[in-house]
Each structure stands twice: as C-alpha cells, then as structure tokens.
N, C-alpha and C positions, 0 to 999 in steps of 0.2 A: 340952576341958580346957586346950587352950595346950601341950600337950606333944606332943613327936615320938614317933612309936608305931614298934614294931619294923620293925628296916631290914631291907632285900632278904636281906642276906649271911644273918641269921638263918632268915629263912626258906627261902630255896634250901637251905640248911645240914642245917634239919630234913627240906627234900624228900627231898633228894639221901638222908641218909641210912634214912628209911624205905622211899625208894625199892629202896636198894643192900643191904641186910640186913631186910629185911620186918617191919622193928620195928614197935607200935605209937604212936601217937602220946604215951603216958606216960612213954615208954621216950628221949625225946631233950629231954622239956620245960625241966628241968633244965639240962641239957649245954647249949642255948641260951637260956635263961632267957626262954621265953616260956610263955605258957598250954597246957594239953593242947587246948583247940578251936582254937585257931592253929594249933599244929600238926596238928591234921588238918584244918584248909582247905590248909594251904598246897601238900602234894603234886597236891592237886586245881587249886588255882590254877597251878604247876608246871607239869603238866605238859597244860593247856590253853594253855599260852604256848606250850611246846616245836612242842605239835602245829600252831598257828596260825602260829608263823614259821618252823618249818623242815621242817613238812610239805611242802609243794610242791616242795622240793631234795632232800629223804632218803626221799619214798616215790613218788618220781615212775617212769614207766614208763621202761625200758631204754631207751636212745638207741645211736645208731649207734657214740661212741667206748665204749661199756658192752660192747657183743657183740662188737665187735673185740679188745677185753682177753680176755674170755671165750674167745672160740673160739681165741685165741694159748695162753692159759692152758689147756683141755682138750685142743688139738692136741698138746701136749708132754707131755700124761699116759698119751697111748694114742687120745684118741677124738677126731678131728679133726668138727668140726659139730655138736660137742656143748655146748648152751647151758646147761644147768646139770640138776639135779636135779627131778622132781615128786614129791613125798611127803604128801600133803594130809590124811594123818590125824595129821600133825604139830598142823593147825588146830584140828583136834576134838580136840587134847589140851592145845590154849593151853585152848577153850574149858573143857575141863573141871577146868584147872585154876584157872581165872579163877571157878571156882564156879557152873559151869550144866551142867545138865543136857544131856549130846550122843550123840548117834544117828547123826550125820554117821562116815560112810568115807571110803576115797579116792575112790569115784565120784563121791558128791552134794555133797561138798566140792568136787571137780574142776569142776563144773558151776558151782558160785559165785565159780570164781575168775577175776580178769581178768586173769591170765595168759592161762587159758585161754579167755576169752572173745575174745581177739585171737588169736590162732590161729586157734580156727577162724572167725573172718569174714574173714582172711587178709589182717589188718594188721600180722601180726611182721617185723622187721625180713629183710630178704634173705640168704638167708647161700646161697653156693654154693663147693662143697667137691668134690673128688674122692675115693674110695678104693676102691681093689684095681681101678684102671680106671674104677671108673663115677661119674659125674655125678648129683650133688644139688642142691636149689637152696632146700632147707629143712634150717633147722637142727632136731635132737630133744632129748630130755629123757631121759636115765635115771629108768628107772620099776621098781616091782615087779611081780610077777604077778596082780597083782588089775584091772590095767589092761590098755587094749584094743589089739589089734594094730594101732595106727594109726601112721600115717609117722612125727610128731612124738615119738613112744616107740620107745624102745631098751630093750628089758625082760632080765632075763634068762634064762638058760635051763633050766629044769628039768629035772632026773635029767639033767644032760649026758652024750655019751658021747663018749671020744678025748682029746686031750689037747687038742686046738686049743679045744675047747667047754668045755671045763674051766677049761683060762685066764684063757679069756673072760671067764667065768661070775665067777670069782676077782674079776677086776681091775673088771668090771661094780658087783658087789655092793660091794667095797669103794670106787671112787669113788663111789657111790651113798651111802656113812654119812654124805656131807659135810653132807646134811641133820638129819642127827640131834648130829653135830659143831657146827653152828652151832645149833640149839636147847639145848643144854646149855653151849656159852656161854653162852647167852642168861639159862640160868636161876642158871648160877653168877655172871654178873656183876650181875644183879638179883635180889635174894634174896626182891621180892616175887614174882615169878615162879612160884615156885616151890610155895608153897602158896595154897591157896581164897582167896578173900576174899570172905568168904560174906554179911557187910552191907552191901557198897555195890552202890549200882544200876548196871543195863547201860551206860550214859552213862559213869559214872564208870569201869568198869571197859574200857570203848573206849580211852580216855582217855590210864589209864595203862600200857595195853600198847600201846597207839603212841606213848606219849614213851619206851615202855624200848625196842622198835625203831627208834627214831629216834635215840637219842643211842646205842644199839649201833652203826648206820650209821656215826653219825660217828667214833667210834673207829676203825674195821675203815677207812675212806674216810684218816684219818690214818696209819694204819701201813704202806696201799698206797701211799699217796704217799712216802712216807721210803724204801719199798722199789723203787719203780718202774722203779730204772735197775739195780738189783740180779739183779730178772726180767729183764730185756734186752727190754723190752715201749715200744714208741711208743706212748705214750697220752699226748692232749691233750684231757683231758675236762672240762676249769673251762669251767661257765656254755655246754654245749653243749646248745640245747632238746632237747625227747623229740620223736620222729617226730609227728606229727600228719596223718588222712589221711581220706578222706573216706567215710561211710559206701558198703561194697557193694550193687550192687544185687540182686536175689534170683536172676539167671541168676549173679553174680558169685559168691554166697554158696552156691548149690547146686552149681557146680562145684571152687569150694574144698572143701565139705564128703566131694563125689566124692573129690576124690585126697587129704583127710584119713585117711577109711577106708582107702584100695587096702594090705589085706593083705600085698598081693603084694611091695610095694614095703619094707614093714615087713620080711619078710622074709629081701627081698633084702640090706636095709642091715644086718639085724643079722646074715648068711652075710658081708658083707663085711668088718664091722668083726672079726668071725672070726677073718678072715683077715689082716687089717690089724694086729688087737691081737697075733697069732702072730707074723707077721713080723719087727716091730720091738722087739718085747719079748720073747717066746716063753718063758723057761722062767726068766727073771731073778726 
C-alpha cells in the first residue's frame, strides 16, 4: 500500500506489557493503537529476539569470576563452599504453570539438569575451601531431604538434636528459601508467569520463559553492578568466557562419580559446617 506499518516502540510496548501483567492481547490494542493479531505476534516475535541475542550472555554456564562472587557472597553468610541452592521442583512448577502436565520431582528433574550434568562428569569449576580444619576441593549445593547424601549437597538435618544442629538446621533452611525468593520474583515481575497459558504451543511457551529469565538476569546483573563496591567484593566479570573442558574419559567419569556418592565425606562436611555455622554465629 506505500505506507509505513507499525514501528518497533509499538510493538515491544505491547510485549513488554503483556509480558509484565499477563494481559491479553485485547487488553493493550487500544493503548497502542494497533490490531489485536499484532498484538499477539508481537510478544512471540519479542521475545524470540530476546532469546537469540542475549541468550549466549544471560543463560551461559557459571565462569570462574561467577563462583568467585558466590562463594565471597555465601562465605559471609555462614557457609564457606557454598555455590548456591538445588530446588528442582521449582522446574516442575514453572512447568505446570506454563500449562502442562508434570510428574517431575526433585530427583528426575535433577537428572535433566546441566547443572547437574557437570558435576557429575566433573567439569564444575574448582573451588577448595577449608572448615573446622578440614580440606575440600568441591564446592556443594544446599539441598532438601529428598536428595542424596552426596559430597555436592549439604542437606539439612532432621528432628535435630542440641543446639549446634538446631542452628544449623535454622540458618541451613533459611538460606536455602533463596530459591523460592528468586522464583517469586520472578513471577511478581512477570505477571505472565504466573498463570497457565493453556493456548499456546511448547515452542512458544520455551520462548517466553526464557525472554522472562533472561531479561530477569539482566535486571538482578544491573543492580549487582551499581552495588558491587558496596559488597566489598573484586569482581571483574564483563565479557569473561565460561570454562570450556574436554569430554571425561570413562576411568575419569567412574571415579568422579566414586567420590560423588562418598556418604562419608557428605557427612563429614555437613558435622563440619556444624560446627563452623556454631562457631561464628552461634546463637545470633
């Protein structure tokens, strides 16, 4: 027809906001004076942009200055070698809120994660730490009790008894909510989040839960940087690659997976940290 058809700003406009309050697309046609089938391409067009250019920066695996913030950042809460939280039925409740049918717990989720898939073929970064004396040279995960006594979890402790296990147990569970803390941002800042979306297909629905984890990222990536010197934390993480490392071989792979399980060692760290969370917090 010779005429210029609706610009970018309209459209990101109407993304952004059906993205950010889970409105339908009738609900904004008006406010930017385009059609209701425009607006429902345009969040899908959205946020297949989002995912294509800023997936490889905002969903990339941990890098060395990543777990050096971390383990600065959990050494000063109580749990030195503590790389962050596992809570994998957080997944099976994206899914079932994204409108599909899930079965998935924290085990069979755990299995599909590449989190966990690097761990154990024992490509996660190196972290060695000391506490109450003893020598580690793996970092763990606060976990709950549906998980296995394995080196990489730090679980808590059930019906504790004493005040030291009590503590523990205390300071355990509550830095452990951080996963439930960052999902419920998640869903108050994206209001699709929140409920089903029971019409669009699996594609679409990948889609826009990784442009609403991706431009989360970047939020949470901007307010650590403004704060950075605030933490008293050296980090120099602009444009640092991810580890990259060469497939194990199956002697390498079998005796990772050895000192994955060692019980013993599980046990030892979580009698350590015990004593360690006692120590320098005790009854604060």
């Amino acid at each position: 027809m010779g005429k210029l058809g609706f610009s970018s700003y309209q459209k990101c406009t109407a993304a952004i906001r059906m993205l950010a309050y889970g409105i339908s697309g009738d609900l904004v046609d008006e406010y930017v004076r385009m059609s209701e089938s425009t607006c429902l391409v345009s969040p899908y067009n959205f946020c297949r942009a989002v995912v294509a250019v800023f997936g490889p920066e905002y969903l990339r695996q941990q890098n060395a200055a990543d777990t050096e913030r971390l383990l600065a950042t959990n050494a000063a809460r109580g749990f030195p070698g503590m790389l962050g939280n596992i809570d994998c039925t957080r997944s099976g409740r994206i899914v079932h809120l994204l409108g599909r049918a899930s079965s998935h717990n924290g085990i069979n989720v755990l299995q599909r994660s590449p989190v966990f898939a690097r761990l154990a073929e024992g490509h996660s970064l190196p972290v060695n730490f000391e506490i109450n004396g003893h020598q580690y040279n793996k970092g763990y995960y606060l976990a709950d009790g549906i998980y296995h006594q394995w080196l990489t979890f730090v679980k808590t402790i059930s019906n504790p008894q004493g005040e030291k296990r009590k503590r523990f147990s205390q300071m355990q569970e509550s830095a452990r909510k951080d996963v439930e803390r960052a999902f419920g941002v998640l869903q108050s800042r994206w209001g699709i989040v929140r409920n089903p979306a029971l019409t669009w297909d699996e594609g679409k629905l990948w889609e826009v839960m990784t442009a609403c984890v991706i431009i989360h990222n970047m939020i949470v990536e901007d307010g650590r940087d403004n704060n950075i010197f605030d933490q008293g934390l050296d980090f120099q993480g602009e444009n640092v690659e991810p580890l990259h490392q060469e497939p194990a071989t199956f002697e390498q792979f079998t005796q990772f997976q050895r000192e994955l399980r060692d019980w013993h060692t599980h046990l030892d760290l979580q009698n350590d940290l015990v004593e360690h969370v006692w120590t320098h917090i005790g009854n604060q």
